[in-house]
C-alpha positions in Angstrom: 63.9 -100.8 -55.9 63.7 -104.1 -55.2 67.3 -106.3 -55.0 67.4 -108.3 -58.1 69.9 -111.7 -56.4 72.3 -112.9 -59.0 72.9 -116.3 -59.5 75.4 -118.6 -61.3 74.0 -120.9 -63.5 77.2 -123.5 -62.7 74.8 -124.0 -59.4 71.6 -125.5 -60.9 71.0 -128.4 -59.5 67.6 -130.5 -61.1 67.0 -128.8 -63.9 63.7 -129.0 -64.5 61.2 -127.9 -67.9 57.2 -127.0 -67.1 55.7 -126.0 -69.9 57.9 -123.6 -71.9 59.2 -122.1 -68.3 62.5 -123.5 -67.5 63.4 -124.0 -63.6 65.7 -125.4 -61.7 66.6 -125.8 -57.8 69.8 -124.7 -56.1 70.9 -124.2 -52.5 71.6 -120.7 -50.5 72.8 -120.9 -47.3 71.7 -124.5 -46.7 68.2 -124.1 -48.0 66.8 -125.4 -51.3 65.3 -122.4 -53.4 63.5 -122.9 -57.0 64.5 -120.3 -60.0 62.2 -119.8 -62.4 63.3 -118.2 -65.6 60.8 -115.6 -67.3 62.0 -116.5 -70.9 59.3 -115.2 -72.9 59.3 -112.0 -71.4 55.6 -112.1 -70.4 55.9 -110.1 -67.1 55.5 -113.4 -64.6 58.4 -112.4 -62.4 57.3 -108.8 -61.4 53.5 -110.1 -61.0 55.1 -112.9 -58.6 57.1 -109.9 -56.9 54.2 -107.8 -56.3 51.7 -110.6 -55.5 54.2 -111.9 -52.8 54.5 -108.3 -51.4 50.6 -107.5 -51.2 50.0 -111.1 -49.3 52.4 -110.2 -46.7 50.7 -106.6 -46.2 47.8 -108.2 -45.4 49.0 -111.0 -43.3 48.4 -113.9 -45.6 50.8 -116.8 -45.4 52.6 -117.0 -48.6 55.6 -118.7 -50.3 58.3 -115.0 -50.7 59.1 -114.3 -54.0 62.3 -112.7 -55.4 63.8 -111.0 -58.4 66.1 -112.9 -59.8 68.6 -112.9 -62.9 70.6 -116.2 -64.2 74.0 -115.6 -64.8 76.5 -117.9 -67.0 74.5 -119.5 -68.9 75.1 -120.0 -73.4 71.9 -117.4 -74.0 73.5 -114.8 -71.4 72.0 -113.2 -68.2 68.3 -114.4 -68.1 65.6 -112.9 -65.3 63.0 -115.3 -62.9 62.2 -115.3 -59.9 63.6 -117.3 -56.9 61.8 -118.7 -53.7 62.8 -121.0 -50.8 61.2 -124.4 -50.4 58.0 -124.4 -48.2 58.5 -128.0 -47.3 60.6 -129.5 -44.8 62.4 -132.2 -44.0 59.9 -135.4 -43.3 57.3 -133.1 -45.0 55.2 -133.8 -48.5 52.8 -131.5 -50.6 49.5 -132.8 -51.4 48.2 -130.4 -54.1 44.3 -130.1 -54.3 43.4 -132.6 -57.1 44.9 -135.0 -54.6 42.6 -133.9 -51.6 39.6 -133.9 -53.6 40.6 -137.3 -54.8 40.7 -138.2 -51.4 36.8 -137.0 -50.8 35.5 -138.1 -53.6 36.9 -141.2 -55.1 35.1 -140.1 -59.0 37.0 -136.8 -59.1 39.5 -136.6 -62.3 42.7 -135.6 -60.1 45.2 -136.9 -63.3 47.9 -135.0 -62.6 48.4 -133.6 -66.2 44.7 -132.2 -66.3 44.9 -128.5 -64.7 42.2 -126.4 -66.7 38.7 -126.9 -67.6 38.0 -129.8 -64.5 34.3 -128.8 -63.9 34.6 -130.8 -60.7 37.1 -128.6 -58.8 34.0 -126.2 -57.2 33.7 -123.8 -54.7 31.6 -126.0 -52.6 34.0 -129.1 -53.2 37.1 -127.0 -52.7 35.9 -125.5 -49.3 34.5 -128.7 -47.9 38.0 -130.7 -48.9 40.0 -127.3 -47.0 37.3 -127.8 -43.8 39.4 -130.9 -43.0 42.7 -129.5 -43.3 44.6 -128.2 -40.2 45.5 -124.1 -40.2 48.8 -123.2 -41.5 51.8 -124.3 -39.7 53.1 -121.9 -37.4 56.1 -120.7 -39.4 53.2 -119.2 -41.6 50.8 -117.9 -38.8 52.8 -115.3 -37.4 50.7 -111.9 -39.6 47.3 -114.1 -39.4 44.4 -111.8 -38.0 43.7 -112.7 -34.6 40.3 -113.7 -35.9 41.4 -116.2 -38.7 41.6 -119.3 -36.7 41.0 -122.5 -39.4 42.4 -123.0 -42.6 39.0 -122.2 -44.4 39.3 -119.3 -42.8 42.7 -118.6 -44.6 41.9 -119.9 -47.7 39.0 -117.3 -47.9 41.9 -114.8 -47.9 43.9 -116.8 -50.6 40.4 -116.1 -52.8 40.3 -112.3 -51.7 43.9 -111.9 -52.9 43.2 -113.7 -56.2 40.6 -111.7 -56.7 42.7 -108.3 -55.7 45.2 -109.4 -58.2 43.2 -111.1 -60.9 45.2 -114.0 -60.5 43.1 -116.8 -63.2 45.4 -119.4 -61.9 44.2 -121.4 -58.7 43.3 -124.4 -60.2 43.9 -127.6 -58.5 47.5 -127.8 -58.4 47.4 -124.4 -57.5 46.4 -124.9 -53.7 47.3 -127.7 -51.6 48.2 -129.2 -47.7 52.0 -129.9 -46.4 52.0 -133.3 -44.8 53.8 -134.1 -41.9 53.0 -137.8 -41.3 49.4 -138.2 -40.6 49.0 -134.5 -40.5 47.7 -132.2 -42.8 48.2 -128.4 -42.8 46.9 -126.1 -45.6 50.1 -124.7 -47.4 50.5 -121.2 -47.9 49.6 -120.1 -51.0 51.9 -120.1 -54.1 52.2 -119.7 -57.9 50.7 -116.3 -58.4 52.8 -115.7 -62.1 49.6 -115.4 -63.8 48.0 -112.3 -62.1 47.7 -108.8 -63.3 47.5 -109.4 -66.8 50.8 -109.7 -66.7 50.8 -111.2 -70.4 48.9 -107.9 -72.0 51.1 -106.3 -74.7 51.7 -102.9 -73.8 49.8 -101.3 -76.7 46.8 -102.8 -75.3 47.3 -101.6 -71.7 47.6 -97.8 -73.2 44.4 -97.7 -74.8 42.4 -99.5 -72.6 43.8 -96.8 -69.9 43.0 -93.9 -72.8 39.7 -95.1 -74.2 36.3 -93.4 -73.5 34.5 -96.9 -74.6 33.4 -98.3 -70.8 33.4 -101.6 -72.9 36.8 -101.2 -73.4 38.2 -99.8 -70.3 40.6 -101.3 -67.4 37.4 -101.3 -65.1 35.9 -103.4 -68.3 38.5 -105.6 -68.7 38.8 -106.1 -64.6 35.2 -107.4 -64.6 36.0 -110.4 -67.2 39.0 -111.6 -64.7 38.4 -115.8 -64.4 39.3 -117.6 -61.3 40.3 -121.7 -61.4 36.7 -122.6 -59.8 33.0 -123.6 -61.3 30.1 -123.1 -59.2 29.2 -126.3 -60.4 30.8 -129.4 -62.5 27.1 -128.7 -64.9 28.5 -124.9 -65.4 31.1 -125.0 -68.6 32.8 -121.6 -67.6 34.5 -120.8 -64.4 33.4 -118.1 -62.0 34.9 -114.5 -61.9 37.2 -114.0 -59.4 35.1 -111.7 -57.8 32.7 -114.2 -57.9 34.5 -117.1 -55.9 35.7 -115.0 -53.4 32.2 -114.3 -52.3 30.8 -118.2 -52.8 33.9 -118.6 -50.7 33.4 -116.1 -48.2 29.6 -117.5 -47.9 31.3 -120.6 -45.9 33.7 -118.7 -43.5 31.7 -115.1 -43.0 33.9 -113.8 -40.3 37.1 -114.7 -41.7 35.5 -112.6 -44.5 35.3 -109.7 -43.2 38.8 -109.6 -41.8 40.2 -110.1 -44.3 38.4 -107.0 -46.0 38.9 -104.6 -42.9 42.8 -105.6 -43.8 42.4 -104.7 -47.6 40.4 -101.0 -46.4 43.5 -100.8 -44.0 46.0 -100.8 -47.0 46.7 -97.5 -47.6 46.7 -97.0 -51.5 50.2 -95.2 -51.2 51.3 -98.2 -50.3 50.0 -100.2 -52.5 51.6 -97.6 -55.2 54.7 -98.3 -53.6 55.2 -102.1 -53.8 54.6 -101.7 -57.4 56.9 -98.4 -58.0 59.7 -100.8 -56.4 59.8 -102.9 -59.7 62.6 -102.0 -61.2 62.2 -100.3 -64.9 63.8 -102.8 -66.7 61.6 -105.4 -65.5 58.1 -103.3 -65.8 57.4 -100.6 -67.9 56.1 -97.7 -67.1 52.8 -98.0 -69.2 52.8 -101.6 -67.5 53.1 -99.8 -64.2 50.3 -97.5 -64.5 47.8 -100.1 -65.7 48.5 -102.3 -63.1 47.8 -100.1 -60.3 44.6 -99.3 -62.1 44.1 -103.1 -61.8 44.5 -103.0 -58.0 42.9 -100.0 -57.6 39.6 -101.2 -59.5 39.5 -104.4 -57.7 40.4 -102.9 -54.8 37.2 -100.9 -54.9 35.5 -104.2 -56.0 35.9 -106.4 -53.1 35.4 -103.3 -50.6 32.2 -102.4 -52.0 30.6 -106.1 -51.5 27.8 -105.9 -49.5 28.4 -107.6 -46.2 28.7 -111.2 -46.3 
């Protein structure tokens, strides 16, 4: 099972509110790490867990993700997630909206606009990434030998969105880490919203029971949305099947390495980095649908005809 860290809440320091998800940052052995309470009880932390855990199989530089539980505070022991800071010291984020912005002076980057920003393209998206630097090497060290630029790595950031149906890469979703004048794509972050991780449970058991192929997991798979349009005329946003291939149309070879490492994940052990939730955090209805999830998509992006 995976370690669920304790943590006292007489350590928050910058308590912060996003949303309805309380956060706050606090220091572990001299490096700042974010909490992020899952309140509502609406699965983000073990979707963030298993997200985190698939990236690294496959070699994709990623912000690591932990179990967490808060500990002291007036409503008792609350669960989250932690992670460690990406950024450091000297060093800035530039989230997407901003390097859009930067490209093209007429796109909407207002900082409290996320959803529904026809703008924010595939074709935009990848032409703003061409100009970034790869990762930094901290973040390199699992990369293909073949994955060279950072379009090339974003193209994986799509093929794992679209592994784990995660309908949250919009424009704050995705960014660079500046170091000065330099710009490096960051690794990719903030994947709470994958898996259906918000599906009550009654749902997940009969779509996993059902004889109705309109009503099935492989149904419900197919109606996953990413955070891009194909263009700013288009009023709904693509599948995430679908950006991951507009995507993969701009960096080909990156493409298909990143696929050869999705056929070289061996489903046992993609059964395994889900079986390590621990029961009170994931049910085991919850369990079974999501590795239908994975294994459905899974099947998806491998069966894509060459790019």
């Amino acid at each position: 099972m995976y370690r669920i860290r304790p943590l006292n809440r007489a350590d928050a320091q910058d308590l912060e509110y996003l949303g309805t998800k309380r956060k706050f940052w606090f220091r572990l052995r001299n490096t700042r790490y974010l909490f992020k309470a899952e309140e509502r009880g609406t699965g983000e932390d073990w979707a963030e867990k298993i997200v985190c855990e698939l990236a690294g199989m496959l070699g994709i530089p990623h912000v690591k993700y932990q179990l967490a539980r808060e500990e002291g505070g007036e409503a008792g022991p609350q669960p989250g997630v932690i992670c460690p800071s990406f950024l450091l010291k000297g060093q800035a984020l530039e989230m997407g909206n901003q390097l859009l912005f930067r490209r093209d002076p007429d796109y909407p980057a207002d900082n409290d606009t996320k959803y529904k920003v026809t703008a924010h393209t595939v074709d935009a998206v990848a032409a703003a990434v061409k100009e970034l630097a790869v990762c930094d090497a901290r973040w390199r060290r699992s990369l293909p030998g073949q994955i060279h630029s950072a379009l090339d790595v974003f193209t994986g950031y799509l093929l794992l969105d679209a592994l784990v149906a995660n309908q949250d890469r919009h424009h704050q979703n995705w960014g660079a880490v500046r170091t000065g004048a330099h710009l490096a794509l960051a690794p990719t972050y903030d994947h709470g919203s994958s898996l259906a991780r918000n599906l009550a449970d009654d749902e997940r058991a009969r779509r996993l029971q059902t004889r109705d192929a309109g009503y099935s997991v492989a149904a419900f798979a197919e109606r996953a949305r990413s955070g891009f349009y194909l263009s700013s005329a288009e009023t709904k946003t693509l599948g995430t099947l679908q950006a991951y291939h507009r995507m993969a149309a701009f960096s080909p070879t990156a493409a298909a390495v990143w696929r050869g490492r999705l056929a070289g994940l061996e489903w046992p052990t993609v059964e395994a980095v889900v079986d390590r939730v621990p029961p009170e955090r994931m049910s085991a209805v919850t369990r079974r649908f999501t590795l239908e999830l994975l294994r459905i998509n899974r099947d998806r992006l491998l069966q894509l005809k060459a790019e």
